[in-house]
N, C-alpha and C positions, 0 to 999 in steps of 0.2 A: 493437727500438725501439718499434713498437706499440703490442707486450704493458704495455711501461714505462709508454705514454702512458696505456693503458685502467688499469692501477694506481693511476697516480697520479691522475686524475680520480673513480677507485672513491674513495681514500682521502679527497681532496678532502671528498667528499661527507659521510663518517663522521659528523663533529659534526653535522652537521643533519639527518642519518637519525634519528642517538642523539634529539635535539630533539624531532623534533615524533614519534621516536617513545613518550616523554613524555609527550608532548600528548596521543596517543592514550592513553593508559594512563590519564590523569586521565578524559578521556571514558567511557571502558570502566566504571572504577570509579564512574563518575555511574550508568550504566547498570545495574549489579548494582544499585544502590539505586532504581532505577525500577522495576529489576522486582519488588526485594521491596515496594515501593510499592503498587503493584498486585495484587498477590498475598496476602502473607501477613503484612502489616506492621498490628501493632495499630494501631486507632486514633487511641490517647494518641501516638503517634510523629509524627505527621502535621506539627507546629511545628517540633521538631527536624530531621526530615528534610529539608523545604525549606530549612532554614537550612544543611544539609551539603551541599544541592546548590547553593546560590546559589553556597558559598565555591568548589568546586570549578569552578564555571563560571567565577567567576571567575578566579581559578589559573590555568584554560588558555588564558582569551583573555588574561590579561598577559603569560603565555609566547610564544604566540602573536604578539601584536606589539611584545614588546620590541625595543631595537635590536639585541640581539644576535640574534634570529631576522632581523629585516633583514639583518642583515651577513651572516650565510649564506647568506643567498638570493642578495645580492648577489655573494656571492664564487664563487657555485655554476657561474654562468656557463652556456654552453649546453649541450646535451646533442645525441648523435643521434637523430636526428628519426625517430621509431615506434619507442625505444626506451623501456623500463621508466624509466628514470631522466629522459629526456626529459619522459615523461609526471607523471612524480613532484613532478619541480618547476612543472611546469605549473599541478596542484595545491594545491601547497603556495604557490605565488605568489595565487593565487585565493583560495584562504583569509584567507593574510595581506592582500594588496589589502582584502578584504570588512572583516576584523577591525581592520584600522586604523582603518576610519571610523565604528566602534561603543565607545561609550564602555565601559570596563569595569563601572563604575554601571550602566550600562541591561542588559548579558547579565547578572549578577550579578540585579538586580531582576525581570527578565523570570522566572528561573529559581525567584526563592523565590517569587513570585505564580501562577507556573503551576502549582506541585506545591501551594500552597493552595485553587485555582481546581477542581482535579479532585478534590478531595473534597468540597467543597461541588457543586462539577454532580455525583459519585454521590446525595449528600441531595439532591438539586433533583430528580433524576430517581425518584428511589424513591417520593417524594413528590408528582412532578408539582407542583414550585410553582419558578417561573423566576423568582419573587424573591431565593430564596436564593440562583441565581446570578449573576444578570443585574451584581450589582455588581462580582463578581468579572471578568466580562466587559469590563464599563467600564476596569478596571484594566490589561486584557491589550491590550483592541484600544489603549488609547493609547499603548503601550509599543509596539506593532506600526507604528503608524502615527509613531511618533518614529523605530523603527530606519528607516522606509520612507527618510525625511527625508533621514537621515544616511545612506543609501544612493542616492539623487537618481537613481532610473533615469527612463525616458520616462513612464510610468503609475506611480502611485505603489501597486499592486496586483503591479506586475514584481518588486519586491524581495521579496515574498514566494514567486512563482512559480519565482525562480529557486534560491532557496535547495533546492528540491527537485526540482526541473527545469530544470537551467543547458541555456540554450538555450530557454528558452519565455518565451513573452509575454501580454500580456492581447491581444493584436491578433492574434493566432497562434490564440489559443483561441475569438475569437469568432468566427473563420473555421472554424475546426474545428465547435464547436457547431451553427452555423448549418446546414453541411454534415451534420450528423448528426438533426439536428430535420427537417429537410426530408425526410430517410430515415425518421426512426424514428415521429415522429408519425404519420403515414396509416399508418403497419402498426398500432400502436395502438390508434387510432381505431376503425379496420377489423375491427380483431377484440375489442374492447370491447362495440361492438356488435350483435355474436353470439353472445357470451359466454352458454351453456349450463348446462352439466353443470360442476359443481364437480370439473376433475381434479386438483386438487391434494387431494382429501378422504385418500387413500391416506396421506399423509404426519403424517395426525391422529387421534390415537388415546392410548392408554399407552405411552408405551415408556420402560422401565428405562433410566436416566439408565448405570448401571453397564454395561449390555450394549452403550448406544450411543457410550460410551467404548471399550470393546475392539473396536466395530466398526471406527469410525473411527482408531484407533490399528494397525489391521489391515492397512485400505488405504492408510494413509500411508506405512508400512512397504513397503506395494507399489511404491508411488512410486519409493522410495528414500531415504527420511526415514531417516538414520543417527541411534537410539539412543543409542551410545557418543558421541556430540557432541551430545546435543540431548536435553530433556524437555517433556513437556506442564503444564501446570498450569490453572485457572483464573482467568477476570477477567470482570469485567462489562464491557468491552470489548475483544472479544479480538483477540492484538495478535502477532509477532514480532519479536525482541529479539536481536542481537547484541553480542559485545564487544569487537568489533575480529578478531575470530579466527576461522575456520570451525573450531574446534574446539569451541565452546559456542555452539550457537544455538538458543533457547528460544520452544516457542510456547505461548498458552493459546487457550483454548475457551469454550465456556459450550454449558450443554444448556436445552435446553424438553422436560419429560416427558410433554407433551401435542401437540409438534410435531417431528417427529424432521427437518427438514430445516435447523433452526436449528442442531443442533450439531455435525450429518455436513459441510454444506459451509463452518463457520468454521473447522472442522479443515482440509479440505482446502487455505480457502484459505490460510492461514496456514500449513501443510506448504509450499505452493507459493514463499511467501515465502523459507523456511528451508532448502527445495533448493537455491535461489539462490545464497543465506551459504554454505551447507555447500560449495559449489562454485569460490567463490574462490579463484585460487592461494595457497595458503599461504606464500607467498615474500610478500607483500603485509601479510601481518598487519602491524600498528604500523607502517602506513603512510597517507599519503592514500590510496593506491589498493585499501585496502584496502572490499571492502561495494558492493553494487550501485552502476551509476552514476547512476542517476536513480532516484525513485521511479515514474517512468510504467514506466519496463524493471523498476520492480519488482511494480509493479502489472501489467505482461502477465505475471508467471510466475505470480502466485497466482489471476491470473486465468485464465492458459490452464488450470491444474489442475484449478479449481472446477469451470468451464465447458465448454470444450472436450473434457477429458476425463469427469472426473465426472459431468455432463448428457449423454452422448452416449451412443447406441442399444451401441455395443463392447462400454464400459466395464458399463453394465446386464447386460450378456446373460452376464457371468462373472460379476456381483456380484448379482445380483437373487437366485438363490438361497441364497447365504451369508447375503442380507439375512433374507430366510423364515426361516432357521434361528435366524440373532442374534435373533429376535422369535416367536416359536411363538405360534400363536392370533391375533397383529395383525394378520398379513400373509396370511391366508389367500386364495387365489381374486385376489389381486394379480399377473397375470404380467409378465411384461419389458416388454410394450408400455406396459400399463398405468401403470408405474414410470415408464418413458420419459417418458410423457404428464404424468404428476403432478409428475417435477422440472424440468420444463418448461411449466408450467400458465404462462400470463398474465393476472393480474389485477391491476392497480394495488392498491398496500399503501400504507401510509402508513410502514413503516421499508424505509432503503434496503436494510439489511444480508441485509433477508429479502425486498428484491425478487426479480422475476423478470429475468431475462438482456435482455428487452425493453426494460421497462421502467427499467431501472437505470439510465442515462443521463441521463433524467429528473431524478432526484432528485439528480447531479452537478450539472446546467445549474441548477437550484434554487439550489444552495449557492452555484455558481460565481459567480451574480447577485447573491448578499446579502453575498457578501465584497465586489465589487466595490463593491457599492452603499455599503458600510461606507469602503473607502480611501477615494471619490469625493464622502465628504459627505453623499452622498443620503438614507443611511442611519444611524439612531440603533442600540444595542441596545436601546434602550426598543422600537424599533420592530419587530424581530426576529419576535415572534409572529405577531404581525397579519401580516407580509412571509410570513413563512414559508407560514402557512395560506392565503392568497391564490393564490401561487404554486404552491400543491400541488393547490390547485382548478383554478388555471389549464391546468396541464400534465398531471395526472394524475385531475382531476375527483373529488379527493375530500379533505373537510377533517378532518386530525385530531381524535380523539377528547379526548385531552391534550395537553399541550406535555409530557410524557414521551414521547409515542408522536411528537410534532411536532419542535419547536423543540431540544429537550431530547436526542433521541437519540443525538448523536454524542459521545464526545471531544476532538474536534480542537479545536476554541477552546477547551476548558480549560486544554489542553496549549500552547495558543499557536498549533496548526498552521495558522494562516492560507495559505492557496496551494496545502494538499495536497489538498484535492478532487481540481482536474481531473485527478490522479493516476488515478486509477480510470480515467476514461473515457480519456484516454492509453492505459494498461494494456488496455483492452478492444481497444482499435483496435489497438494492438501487439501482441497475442495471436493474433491472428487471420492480420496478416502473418506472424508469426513461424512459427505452426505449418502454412500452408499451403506456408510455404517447407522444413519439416521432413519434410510426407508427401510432396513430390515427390522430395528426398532420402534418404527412407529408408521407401520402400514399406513397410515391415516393421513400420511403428510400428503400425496400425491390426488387421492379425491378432493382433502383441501383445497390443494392449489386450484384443483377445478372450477371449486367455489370461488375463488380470491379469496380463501383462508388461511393465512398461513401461522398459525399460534404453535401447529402441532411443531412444525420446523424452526419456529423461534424457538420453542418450549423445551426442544433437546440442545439447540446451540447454547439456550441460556446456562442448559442444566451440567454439561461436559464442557463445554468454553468459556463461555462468557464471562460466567458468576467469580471461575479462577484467577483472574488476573495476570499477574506475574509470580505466582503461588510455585508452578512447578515448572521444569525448566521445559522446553519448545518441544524436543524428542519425548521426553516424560508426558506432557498432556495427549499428543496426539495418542501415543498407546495406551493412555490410561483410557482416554475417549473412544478408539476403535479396535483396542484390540492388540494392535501392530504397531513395528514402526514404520518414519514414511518410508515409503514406498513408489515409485512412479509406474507400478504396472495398474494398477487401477485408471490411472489417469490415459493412460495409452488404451486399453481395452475400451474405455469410453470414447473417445477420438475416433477409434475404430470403428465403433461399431455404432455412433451416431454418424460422422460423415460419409460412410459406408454406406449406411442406407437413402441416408438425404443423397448420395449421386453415383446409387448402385456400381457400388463398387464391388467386386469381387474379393474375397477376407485372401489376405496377405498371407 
């Protein structure tokens, strides 16, 4: 009799699995056109395109909350509790909840403005002139600040925050922040002014664009970056890209043949992103629960890769030599410490993406502040630059050269991503718990890396992250995986007492 009951509640379900797995399928196909967007889409396509992705966005939010998606959910009734299915409609109730109260006019509009919006910021940026996008801007944040409306959280900054980390707040993040500026400033500071010998010189030089592609195409593979599901390409913002499916999940890069640390850790971190994807249960595809569940847990995988492994003395002491070889004549008289020391230099930069591990928190609380300041009124886009460069002197003591190299450097508001900043610094703080709860678990990971092995480190992300999906909510996986909830003193203890040592510093 059971058996009957677990049947008939499976079958139950059928039409609104079939449904929104539709849903996904329209998402998915927006996506292939984002990527050709970004990649390899002439031009002249650029009007057209937006206008194929407006319709499609449309499309899926009227699916989305038609009544007949209501009525399934309705009919769907409950599930057992820590079950796949319990969680599914969990989901799929959150989605619909959110998509009700967005007009199909405003996702439709948001969607053709945002794919016209990032082609005029590549021209604004190539060009350094924030006219040609700042209007484009004007258009996005007030789309932004209309869905805010029609989303009525406590801060009108939360409806963007949660859209990419349900479970986080503006109140949550300025506690966090504060926590993290109290730490991270005096290390800084502190070693700002000491600041020597240029060891980042090592990473500047020539290097063939072509040989620092098959390097880093090398060690991603070492990672565990599957091939057979997954390609590299290029972008001027480099990005990962799934389609609902851990059987395609696509990263691009970008190189500097005069700075080889620009295209070795975009690669990495974006490998890091796409391990994630690839690791999902495939029972999940064309589902909600299918794709990381927050971007901060997606932000600690591309972040523990970049940094944790990638920057660390292991990982060097296998790869330092293949580095010599991928480069004859650049790298001469460069040994492993040296390496060590140079992808780990600290000196405030003025682009985040090419900060140091230090300092990159920094240029989150930046951003974190001008979005706020933008929901909150305080702030115009007219005002943007002036904010920006203030702010960059304020915290990092140095004002951009251009508003290409300033204001201009990101994607994220072309695209609309209002809220994804504190992604990163999340990510960094959950990097840190994550993998310190990995080497207690699996001694093995760290001789690995010595090897260029890294399966024991895949083999626990797969087994507490990966595999989950959107299963359990962002606070719930990390303590189911370590133990605890987040936490930013882990992440501080480490800062401490890595750049502490790299520039004998005295413990605080």
């Amino acid at each position: 009799m059971a058996r009957v009951m677990i049947d008939r509640a499976s079958e139950n379900l059928r039409p609104l699995k079939e449904r929104l797995a539709t849903i996904k399928d329209i998402h998915s196909a927006a996506s292939v056109l984002a990527w050709d967007r970004q990649t390899y889409m002439p031009e002249g396509g650029v009007g057209g395109r937006a206008e194929q992705l407006a319709s499609l966005a449309r499309t899926a939010h009227e699916m989305l909350v038609s009544p007949e998606t209501g009525r399934l959910l309705e009919d769907a009734g409950g599930r057992e509790p820590g079950s796949d299915d319990a969680a599914l409609l969990r989901l799929a109730r959150r989605e619909h909840d959110r998509a009700v109260r967005l007009p199909a006019r405003l996702v439709a509009e948001t969607s053709r403005v945002t794919a016209l919006a990032e082609v005029a910021w590549i021209q604004a940026r190539t060009h350094s002139d924030w006219s040609k996008f700042a209007p484009h801007l004007d258009q996005i944040l007030a789309l932004k600040q209309e869905e805010a409306d029609y989303l009525d959280g406590e801060h009108p900054y939360d409806a963007m925050l949660d859209r990419y980390d349900p479970g986080s707040s503006t109140e949550r993040l300025v506690v966090m922040f504060d926590e993290l500026k109290a730490g991270i400033v005096p290390l800084v500071s502190e070693i700002s002014a000491s600041l020597g010998e240029d060891r980042a010189a090592p990473l500047r030089g020539a290097f063939d664009e072509a040989a620092q592609e098959a390097f880093g195409r090398e060690i991603i593979s070492s990672f565990g970056y599957d091939w057979s599901r997954g390609r590299q390409d290029r972008a001027v913002h480099p990005f990962c890209i799934n389609f609902g499916d851990p059987g395609d999940v696509r990263i691009t890069t970008r190189f500097d043949p005069e700075l080889l640390s620009v295209g070795l850790f975009a690669t990495y971190h974006e490998a890091g992103h796409a391990l994630y994807e690839q690791g999902v249960d495939p029972s999940y595809s064309r589902t909600p629960l299918a794709g990381g569940v927050s971007m901060g847990v997606h932000e600690s995988q591309s972040r523990l890769w970049e940094n944790l492994v990638a920057r660390s003395r292991p990982f060097w002491s296998h790869f330092q030599p293949k580095l010599r070889k991928a480069f004859p004549g650049v790298l001469d008289g460069v040994d492993i410490e040296t390496m060590y020391r140079a992808v780990n230099a600290v000196r405030p930069s003025e682009v985040r993406t090419e900060a140091d591990e230090l300092t990159y928190d920094l240029h989150v609380l930046l951003r974190f502040e001008l979005e706020v300041g933008l929901f909150e009124g305080n702030l115009t886009v007219a005002d943007l630059p002036e904010a920006w460069n203030t702010k960059m002197e304020e915290y990092l003591g140095i004002v951009p050269e251009n508003d290409a190299l300033g204001v201009l450097q990101d994607t994220h508001w072309a695209i609309g991503y209002f809220g994804y900043f504190p992604s990163y610094t999340l990510g960094n703080v959950l990097s840190v718990q994550l993998f310190e709860t990995a080497l207690k678990e699996r001694p093995g990971i760290v001789p690995g890396m010595e090897r260029g092995e890294f399966g024991d480190l895949l083999g626990w992300l797969r087994e507490n992250v990966h595999r989950h999906g959107k299963k359990y909510e962002p606070d719930d996986l990390i303590a189911h995986s370590t133990g605890r909830p987040p936490d930013t003193a882990p992440y501080l203890r480490y800062l401490e007492s890595k750049f502490g040592e790299l520039y004998g510093l005295k413990p605080l």
